[in-house]
VMD Tcl script that draws the C-alpha trace (Angstrom):
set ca {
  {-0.94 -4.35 -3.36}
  {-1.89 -1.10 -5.12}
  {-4.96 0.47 -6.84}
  {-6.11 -1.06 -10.38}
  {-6.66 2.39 -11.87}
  {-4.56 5.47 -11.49}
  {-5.28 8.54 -13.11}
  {-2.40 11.32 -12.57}
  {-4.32 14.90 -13.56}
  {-2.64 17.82 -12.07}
  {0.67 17.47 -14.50}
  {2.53 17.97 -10.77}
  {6.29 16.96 -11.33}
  {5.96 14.96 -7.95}
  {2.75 13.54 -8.14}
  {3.50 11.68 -11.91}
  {6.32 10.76 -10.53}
  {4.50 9.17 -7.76}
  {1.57 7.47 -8.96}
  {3.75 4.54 -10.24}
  {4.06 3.99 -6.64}
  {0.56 3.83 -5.99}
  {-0.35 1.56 -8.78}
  {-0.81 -1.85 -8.19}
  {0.91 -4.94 -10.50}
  {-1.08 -4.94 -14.03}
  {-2.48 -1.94 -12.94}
  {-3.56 0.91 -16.20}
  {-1.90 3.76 -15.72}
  {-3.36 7.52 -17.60}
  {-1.30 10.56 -17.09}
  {-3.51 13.77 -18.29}
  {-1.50 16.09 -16.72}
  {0.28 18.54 -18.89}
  {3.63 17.99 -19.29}
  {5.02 19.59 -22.90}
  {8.38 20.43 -22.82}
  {9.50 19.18 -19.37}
  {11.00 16.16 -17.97}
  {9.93 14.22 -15.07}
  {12.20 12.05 -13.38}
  {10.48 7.79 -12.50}
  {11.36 4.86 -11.38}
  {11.04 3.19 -14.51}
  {11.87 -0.44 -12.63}
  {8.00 0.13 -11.10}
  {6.71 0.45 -14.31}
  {8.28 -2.73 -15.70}
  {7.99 -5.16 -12.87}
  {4.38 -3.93 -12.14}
  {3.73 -5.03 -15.15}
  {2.22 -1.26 -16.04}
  {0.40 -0.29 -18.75}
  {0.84 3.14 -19.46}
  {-1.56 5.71 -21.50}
  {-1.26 9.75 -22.28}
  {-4.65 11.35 -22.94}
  {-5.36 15.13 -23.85}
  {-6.96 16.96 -27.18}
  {-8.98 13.83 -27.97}
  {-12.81 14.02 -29.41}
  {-14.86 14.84 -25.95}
  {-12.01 14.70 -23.65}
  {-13.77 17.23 -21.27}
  {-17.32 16.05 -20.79}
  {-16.20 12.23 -20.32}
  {-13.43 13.40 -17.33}
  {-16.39 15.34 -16.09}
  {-18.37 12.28 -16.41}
  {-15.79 10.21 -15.06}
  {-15.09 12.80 -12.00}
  {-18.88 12.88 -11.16}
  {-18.95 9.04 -10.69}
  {-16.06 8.83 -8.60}
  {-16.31 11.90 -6.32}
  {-17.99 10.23 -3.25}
  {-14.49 8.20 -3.30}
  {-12.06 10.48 -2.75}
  {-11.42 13.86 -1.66}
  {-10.68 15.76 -4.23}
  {-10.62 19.09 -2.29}
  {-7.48 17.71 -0.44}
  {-5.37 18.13 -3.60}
  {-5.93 21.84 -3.86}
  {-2.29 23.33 -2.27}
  {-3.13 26.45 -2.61}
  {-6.35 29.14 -2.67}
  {-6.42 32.95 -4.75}
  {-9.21 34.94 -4.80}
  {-9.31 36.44 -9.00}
  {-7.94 39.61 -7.45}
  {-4.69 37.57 -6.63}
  {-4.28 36.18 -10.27}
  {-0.82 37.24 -10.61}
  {0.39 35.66 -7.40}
  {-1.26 32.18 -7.98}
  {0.43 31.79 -11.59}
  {3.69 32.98 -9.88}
  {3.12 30.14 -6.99}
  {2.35 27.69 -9.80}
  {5.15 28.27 -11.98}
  {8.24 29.18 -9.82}
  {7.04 26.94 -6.70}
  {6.55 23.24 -8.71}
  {7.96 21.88 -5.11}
  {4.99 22.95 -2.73}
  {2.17 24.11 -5.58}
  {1.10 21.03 -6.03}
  {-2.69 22.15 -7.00}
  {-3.64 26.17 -7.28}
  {-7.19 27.40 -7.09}
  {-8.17 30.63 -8.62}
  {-11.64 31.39 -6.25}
  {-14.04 33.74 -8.79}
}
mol new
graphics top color blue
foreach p $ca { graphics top sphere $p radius 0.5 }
foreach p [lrange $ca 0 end-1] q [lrange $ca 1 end] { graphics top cylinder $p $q radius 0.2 }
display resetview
């Protein structure tokens, strides 16, 4: 059993590393999540004998308006809010990038709150 769809968009080390756990067999997998230059560690058995089929998406033609589309028709579904880790007002900008940089382990979302 799993979930059909799975949409990994944080680019959190854990949490694409995770969603191949989530995803059910013949399940479409899209990771959005930014992840130039760094390697995250799968089970890559999940992805085979799930049968996954797995998709990248970022700098395409309207990427932003269709996830806001897409976000907007899903949001009674799930709680998004429950994903944010961690909450900076502006004034604390230099603390949240520090959290999200050298604390990938428990910054699993920051907020900057303008």
């Amino acid at each position: 059993m799993g979930r059909n769809v799975v949409v990994e968009t944080s680019g959190n080390d854990k949490a694409i590393a995770l969603i191949f756990n989530v995803a059910g067999h013949s399940a479409r997998v899209r990771i959005i999540g930014h992840l130039v230059g760094r390697k995250v560690s799968v089970e890559i058995s999940l992805t085979i004998w799930k049968t996954l089929v797995i998709t990248g998406s970022g700098g395409i033609k309207n990427f932003m308006p269709r996830t806001i589309r897409f976000m907007e028709r899903i949001r009674n579904e799930f709680d998004f809010k429950a994903l944010i880790s961690h909450r900076y007002s502006f004034e604390d900008i230099h603390t949240a990038f520090d959290k999200a940089v050298n604390d990938k382990k428990n910054a699993f979302k920051v907020m900057l709150k303008f």
